[in-house]
C-alpha positions in Angstrom: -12.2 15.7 6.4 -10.5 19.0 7.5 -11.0 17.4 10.9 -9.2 14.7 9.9 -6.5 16.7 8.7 -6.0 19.4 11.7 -5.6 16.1 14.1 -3.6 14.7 12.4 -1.2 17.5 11.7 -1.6 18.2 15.2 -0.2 15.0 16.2 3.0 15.8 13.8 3.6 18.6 15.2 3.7 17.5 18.9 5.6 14.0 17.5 9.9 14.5 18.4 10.3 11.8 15.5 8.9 14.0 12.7 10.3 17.4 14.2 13.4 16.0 14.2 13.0 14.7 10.4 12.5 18.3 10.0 15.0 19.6 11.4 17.6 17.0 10.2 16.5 17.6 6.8 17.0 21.3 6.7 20.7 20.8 8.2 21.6 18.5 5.4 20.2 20.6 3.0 21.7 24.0 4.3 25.2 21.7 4.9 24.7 20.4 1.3 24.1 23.5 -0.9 27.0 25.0 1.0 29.7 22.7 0.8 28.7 22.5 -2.8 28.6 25.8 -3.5 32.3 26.0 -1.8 33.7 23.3 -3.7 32.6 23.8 -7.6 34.0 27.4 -6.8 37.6 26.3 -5.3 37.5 23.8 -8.2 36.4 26.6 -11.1 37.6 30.0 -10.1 37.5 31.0 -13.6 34.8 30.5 -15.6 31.3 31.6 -16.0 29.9 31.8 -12.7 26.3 31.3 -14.3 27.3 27.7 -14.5 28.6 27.1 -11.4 25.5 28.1 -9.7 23.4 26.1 -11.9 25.2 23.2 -11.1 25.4 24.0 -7.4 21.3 23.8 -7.3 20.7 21.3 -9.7 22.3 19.0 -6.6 20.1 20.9 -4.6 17.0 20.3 -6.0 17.9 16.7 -6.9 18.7 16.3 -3.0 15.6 18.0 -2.3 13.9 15.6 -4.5 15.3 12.3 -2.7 14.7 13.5 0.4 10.6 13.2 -0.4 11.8 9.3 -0.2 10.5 9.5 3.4 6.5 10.2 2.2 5.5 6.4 1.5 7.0 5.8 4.9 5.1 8.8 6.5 2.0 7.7 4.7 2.0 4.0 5.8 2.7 5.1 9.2 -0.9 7.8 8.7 -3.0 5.1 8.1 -1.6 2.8 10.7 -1.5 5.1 13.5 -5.4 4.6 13.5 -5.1 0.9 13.4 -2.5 0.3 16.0 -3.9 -1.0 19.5 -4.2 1.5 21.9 -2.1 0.5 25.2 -5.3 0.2 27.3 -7.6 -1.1 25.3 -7.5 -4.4 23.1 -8.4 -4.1 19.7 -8.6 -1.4 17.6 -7.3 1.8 18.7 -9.9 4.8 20.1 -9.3 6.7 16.8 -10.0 4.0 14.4 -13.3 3.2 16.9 -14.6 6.8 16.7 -14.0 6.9 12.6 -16.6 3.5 12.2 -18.7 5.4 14.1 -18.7 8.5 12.4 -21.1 9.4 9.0 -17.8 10.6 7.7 -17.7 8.8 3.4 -14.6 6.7 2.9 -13.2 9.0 0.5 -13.0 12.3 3.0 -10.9 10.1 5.3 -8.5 8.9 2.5 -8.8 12.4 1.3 -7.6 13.5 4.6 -5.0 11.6 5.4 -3.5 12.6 2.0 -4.3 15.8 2.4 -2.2 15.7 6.3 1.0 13.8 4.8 1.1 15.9 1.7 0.8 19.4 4.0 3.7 18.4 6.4 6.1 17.4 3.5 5.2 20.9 2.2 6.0 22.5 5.2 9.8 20.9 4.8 9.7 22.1 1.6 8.5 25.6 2.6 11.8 26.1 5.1 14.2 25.8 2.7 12.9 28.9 0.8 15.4 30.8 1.8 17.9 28.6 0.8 16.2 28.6 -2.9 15.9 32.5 -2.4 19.7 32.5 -2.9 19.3 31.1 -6.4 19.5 34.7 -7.6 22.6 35.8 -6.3 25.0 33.0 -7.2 23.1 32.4 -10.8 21.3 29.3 -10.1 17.9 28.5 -11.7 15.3 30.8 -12.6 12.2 31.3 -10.5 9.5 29.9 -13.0 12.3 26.0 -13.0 11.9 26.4 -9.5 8.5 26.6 -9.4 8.1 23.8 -12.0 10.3 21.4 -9.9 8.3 22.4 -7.1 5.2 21.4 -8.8 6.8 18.3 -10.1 8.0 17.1 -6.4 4.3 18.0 -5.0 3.2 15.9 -7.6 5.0 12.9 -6.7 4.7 13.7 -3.1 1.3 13.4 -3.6 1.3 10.3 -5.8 3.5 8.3 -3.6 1.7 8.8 -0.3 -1.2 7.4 -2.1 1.0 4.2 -2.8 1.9 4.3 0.5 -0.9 4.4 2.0 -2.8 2.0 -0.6 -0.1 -0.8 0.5 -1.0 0.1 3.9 -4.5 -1.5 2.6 -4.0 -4.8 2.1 -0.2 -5.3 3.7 0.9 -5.3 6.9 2.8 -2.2 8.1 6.5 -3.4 7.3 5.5 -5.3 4.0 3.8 -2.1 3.2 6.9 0.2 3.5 8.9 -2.3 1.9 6.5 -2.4 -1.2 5.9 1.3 -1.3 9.9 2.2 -1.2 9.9 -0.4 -4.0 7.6 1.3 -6.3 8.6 4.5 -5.9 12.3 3.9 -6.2 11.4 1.8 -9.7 9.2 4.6 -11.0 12.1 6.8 -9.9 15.0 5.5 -11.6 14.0 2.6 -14.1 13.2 5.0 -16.5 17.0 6.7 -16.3 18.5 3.1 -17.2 19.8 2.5 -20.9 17.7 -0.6 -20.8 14.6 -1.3 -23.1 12.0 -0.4 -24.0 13.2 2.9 -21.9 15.5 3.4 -24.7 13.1 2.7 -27.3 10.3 5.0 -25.9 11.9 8.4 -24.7 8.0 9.2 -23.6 8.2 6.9 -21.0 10.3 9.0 -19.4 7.9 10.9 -18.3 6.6 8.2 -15.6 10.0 9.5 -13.4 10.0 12.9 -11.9 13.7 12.9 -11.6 14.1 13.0 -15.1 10.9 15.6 -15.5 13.2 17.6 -13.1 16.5 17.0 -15.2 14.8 18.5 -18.2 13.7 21.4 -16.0 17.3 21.9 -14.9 18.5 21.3 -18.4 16.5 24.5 -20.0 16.0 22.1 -23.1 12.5 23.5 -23.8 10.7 20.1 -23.3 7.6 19.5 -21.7 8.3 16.1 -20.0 7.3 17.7 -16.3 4.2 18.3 -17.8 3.1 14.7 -19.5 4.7 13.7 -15.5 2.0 15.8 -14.0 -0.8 14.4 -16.3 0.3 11.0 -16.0 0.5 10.8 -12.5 -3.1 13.1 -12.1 -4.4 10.6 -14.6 -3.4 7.7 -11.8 -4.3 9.0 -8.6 -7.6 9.3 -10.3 -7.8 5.7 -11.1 -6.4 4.6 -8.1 -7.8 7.0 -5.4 -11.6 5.5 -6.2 -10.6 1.5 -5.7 -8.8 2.7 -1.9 -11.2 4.5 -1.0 -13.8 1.3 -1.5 -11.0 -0.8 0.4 -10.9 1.5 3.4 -15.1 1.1 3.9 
């Protein structure tokens, strides 16, 4: 499994595509909290400034949030970079071919191919600490909301590269990011519609992280993040059990 994972980070890193996903990412988010940061100030120059720079990163951290969008992509593209044909040989490619042969159990190779998508997204995540670091100087959010949104977008980080890669299963690879994006958009943002039985049933909006990260940002004292984290734990462990029988 950790071998699985060390090739296939290796392969990210040496990839221009996802370096430059990278890179683009951090731009817009440097660009974003700036320009943010510039304009509620030019627009409020009196006020409390406490405010301001809660407002400033609750568009950060919402924007931070979307861009994890890209993981069912990343994770369809993980299982099908060992299915693809290899350019000299018919068939299978030589990594899918080395993998039958291997004694290694269906679960470890799942397991690492989560385990590679979800490290790399963390690494984006991990270069724009310094950009969260400046939370305390313009009085943004606290460090503990910070590190409960950050739990709440490993969470669905994690949870939506195994969607991704489970339509990578049993759909081809363009019907499989079509159908992941799907999912994930309608877990997402269904819940945040005034449309029943969301209305009905506040508790089921715990099955979107954006509103788990809302009532983060919103200091309201709720525990939503946490019945989002239990919720989606409670799924990957049903799910992660059926793919793993698929991919034998």
């Amino acid at each position: 499994m950790l071998a699985i994972i060390l090739k296939d980070l290796r392969f990210y890193t040496n990839s221009r595509k996802y370096r430059r996903i990278h890179l683009l990412i951090l731009c817009v988010l440097t660009l974003l909290l700036f320009v943010t940061a510039v304009e509620f100030y030019a627009q409020r120059r009196t006020g409390n400034p406490i405010t301001l720079g809660q407002q400033v990163y609750t568009l950060f951290i919402i924007a931070l949030f979307i861009f994890q969008f890209w993981v069912p992509r990343h994770a369809v593209e993980a299982l099908c970079l060992e299915r693809t044909s290899h350019p000299h040989l018919p068939g299978d490619s030589a990594n899918a071919a080395l993998l039958k042969l291997t004694p290694i159990a269906a679960w470890k190779i799942l397991a690492g191919k989560l385990g590679a998508v979800v490290l790399w997204t963390i690494w984006s995540i991990w270069l724009a600490i310094p950009l969260l670091a400046l939370s305390s100087y313009i009085g943004g959010l606290t460090i503990s909301q910070l590190l409960k949104c950050g739990v709440v977008i490993l969470g669905s980080c994690l949870f939506f590269a195994l969607i991704g890669i489970g339509c990578a299963l049993w759909c081809s690879p363009i019907s499989a990011k079509g159908i992941s994006y799907s999912v994930a958009l309608a877990i997402t943002f269904l819940p945040l519609l005034p449309i029943s039985p969301f209305v009905d049933i506040p508790m089921l909006e715990a099955i979107s992280p954006l509103c788990a990260l809302l009532s983060i940002i919103g200091s309201g004292g709720t525990y939503l993040w946490v019945w989002n984290i239990c919720l989606f734990a409670v799924l990957f462990l049903l799910l992660f059990p059926i793919l793993a029988m698929k991919l034998r």
